[in-house]
RODO-2510 file (C-alpha; in nm, 4 decimals, decimal comma):
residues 158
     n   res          X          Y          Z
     1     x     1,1598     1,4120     1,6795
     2     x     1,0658     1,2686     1,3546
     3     x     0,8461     1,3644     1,1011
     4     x     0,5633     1,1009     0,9128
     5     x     0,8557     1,1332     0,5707
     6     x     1,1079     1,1526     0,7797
     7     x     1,0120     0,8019     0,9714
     8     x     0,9418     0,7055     0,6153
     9     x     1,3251     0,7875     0,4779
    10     x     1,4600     0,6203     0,7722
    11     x     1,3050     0,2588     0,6543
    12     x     1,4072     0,3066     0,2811
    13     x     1,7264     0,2054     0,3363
    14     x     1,6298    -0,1393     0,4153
    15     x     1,3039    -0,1598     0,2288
    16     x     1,2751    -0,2392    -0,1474
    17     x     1,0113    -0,0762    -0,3885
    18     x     0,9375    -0,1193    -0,7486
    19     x     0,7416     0,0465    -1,0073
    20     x     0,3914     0,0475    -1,1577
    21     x     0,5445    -0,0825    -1,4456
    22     x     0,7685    -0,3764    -1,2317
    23     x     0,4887    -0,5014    -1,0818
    24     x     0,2720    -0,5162    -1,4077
    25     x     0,6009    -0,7427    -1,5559
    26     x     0,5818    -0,9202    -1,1969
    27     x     0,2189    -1,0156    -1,2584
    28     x     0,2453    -1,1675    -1,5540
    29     x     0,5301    -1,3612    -1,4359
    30     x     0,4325    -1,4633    -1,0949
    31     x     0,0833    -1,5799    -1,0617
    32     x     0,1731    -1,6479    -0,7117
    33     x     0,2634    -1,3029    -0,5995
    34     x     0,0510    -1,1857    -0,3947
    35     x    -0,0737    -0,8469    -0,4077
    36     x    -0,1403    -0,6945    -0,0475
    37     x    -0,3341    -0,3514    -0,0078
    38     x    -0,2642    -0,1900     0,3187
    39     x    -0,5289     0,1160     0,2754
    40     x    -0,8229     0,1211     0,4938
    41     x    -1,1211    -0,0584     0,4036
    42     x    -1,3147     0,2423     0,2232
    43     x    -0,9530     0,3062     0,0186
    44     x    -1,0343    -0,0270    -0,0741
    45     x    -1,3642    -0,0909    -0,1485
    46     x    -1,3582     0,2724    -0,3481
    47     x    -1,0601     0,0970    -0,6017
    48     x    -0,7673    -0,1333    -0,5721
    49     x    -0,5521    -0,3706    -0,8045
    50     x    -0,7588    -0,7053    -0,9203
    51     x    -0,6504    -0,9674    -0,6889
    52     x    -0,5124    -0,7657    -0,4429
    53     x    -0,6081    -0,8807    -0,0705
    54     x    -0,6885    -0,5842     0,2110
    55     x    -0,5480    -0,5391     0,5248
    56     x    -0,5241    -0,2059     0,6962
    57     x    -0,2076    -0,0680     0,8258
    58     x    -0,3689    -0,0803     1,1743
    59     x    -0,3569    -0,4416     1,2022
    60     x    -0,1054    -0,5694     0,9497
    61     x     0,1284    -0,7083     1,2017
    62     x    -0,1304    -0,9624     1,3680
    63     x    -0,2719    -1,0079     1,0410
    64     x     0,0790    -1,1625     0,9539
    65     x     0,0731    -1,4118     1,2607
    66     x    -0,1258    -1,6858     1,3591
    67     x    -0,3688    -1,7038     1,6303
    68     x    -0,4799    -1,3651     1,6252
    69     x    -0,8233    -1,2361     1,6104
    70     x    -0,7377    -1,0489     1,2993
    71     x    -0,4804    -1,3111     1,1322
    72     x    -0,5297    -1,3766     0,7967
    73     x    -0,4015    -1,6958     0,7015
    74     x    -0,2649    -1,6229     0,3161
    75     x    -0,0977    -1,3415     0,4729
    76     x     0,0483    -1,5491     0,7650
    77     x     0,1773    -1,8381     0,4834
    78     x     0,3586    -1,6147     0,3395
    79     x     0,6893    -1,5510     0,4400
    80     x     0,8708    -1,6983     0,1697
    81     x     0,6470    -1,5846    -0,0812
    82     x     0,7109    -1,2654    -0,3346
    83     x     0,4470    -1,0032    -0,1571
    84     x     0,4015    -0,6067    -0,3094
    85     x     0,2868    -0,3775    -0,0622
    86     x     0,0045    -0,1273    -0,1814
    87     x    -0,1170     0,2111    -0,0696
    88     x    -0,2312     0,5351    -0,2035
    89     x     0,1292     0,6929    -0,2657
    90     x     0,3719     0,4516    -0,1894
    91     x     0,4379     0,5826     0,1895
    92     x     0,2414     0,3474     0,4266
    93     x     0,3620     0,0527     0,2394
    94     x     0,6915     0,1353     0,3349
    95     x     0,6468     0,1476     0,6535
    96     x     0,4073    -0,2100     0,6070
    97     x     0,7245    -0,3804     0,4338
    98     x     0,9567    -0,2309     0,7172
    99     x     0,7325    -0,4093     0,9328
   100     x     0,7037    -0,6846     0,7699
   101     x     1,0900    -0,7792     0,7417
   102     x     1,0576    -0,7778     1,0590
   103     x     0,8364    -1,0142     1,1363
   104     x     1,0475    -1,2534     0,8814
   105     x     0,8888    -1,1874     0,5450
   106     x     1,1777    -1,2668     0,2641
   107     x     1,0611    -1,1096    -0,0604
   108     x     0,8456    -0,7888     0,0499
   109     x     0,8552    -0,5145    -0,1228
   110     x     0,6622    -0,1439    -0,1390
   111     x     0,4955     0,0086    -0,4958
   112     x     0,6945     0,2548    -0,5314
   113     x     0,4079     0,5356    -0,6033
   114     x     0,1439     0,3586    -0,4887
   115     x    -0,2252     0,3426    -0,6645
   116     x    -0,1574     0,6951    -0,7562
   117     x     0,1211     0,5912    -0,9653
   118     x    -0,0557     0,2607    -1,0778
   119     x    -0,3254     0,4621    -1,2115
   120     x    -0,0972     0,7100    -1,3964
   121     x     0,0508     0,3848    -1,5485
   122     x    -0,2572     0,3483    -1,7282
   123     x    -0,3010     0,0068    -1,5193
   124     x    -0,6695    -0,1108    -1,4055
   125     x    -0,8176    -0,0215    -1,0888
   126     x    -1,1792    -0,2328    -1,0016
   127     x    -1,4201    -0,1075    -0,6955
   128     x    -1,5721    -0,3261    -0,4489
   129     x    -1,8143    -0,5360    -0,6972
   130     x    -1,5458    -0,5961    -0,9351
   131     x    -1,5950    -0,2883    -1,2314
   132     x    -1,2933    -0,0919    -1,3883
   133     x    -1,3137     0,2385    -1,2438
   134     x    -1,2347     0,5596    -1,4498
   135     x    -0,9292     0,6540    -1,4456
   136     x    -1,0274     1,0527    -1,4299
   137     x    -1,2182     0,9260    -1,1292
   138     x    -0,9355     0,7535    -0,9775
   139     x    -0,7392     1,0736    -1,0022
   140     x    -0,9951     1,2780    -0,8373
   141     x    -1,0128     1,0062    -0,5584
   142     x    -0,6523     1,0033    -0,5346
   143     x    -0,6078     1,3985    -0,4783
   144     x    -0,5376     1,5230    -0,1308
   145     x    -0,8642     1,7353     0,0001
   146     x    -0,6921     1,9008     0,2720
   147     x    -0,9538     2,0581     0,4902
   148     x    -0,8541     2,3893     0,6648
   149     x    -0,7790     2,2334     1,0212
   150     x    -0,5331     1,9987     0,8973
   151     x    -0,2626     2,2488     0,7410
   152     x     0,0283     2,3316     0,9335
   153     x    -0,0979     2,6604     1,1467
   154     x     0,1210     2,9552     1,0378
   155     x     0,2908     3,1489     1,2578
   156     x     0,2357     3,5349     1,2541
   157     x     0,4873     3,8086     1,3229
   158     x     0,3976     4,1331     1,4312
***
């Protein structure tokens, strides 16, 4: 049986990633990368990269196709395009870019990181209506809150 990193290892042998400080260079360089943020909406609306479009994890794979309920047509153009896969720490969007070689995408490729990393870059992260948000805010935001139920029970010997 496989374990969420372990799935995740698996699909880095075939899946590219780059660096906060890659994709700032790939920015300025490609205005027609596009910048695709695989968090769920909240993630989202909370902070992501300027630019940057949403689509949850959930639904990427219709997303990428046409004639689906949840396709979203930039998305669905763009195959040949250069696309970066965004998430919180760089682990969903690997398993997004898996995906989407798959489904024929040519230049996908995960941040390496994620947000977290993008924000430790000293890069800018806006919220919903556009604003830079602190990056000491980001940081809290981007800090596991593990509640009690969702640690790994521990066994107990006698």
């Amino acid at each position: 049986m496989l374990t969420f990193n372990s799935l995740i290892d698996n699909c880095l042998g075939d899946v590219r990633e780059i660096m906060p400080w890659d994709l700032a260079s790939r920015m300025e360089v490609n205005p027609d990368l596009l910048l695709l943020d695989v968090r769920e909406p909240y993630e989202f609306d909370a902070m992501h990269i300027r630019g940057s479009i949403n689509v949850p994890r959930g639904i990427l794979e219709s997303a990428c196709e046409w004639d689906y309920d949840e396709t979203v047509p930039e998305l669905a153009a763009a195959r040949q395009r250069e696309v970066v896969v965004i998430c919180r720490s760089g682990r969903r969007s690997v398993l997004a870019v898996a995906a989407m070689q798959q489904l024929g995408f040519e230049d996908a490729v995960s941040l390496k990181t994620g947000l977290r990393g993008w924000n430790d870059y000293e890069e800018p992260l806006v919220n919903l209506t556009g604003e830079v948000v602190d990056s000491d805010l980001a940081d809290d935001f981007f800090t596991p809150k593990l509640r009690p139920d969702q640690r790994r029970p521990t066994v107990q010997t006698q």
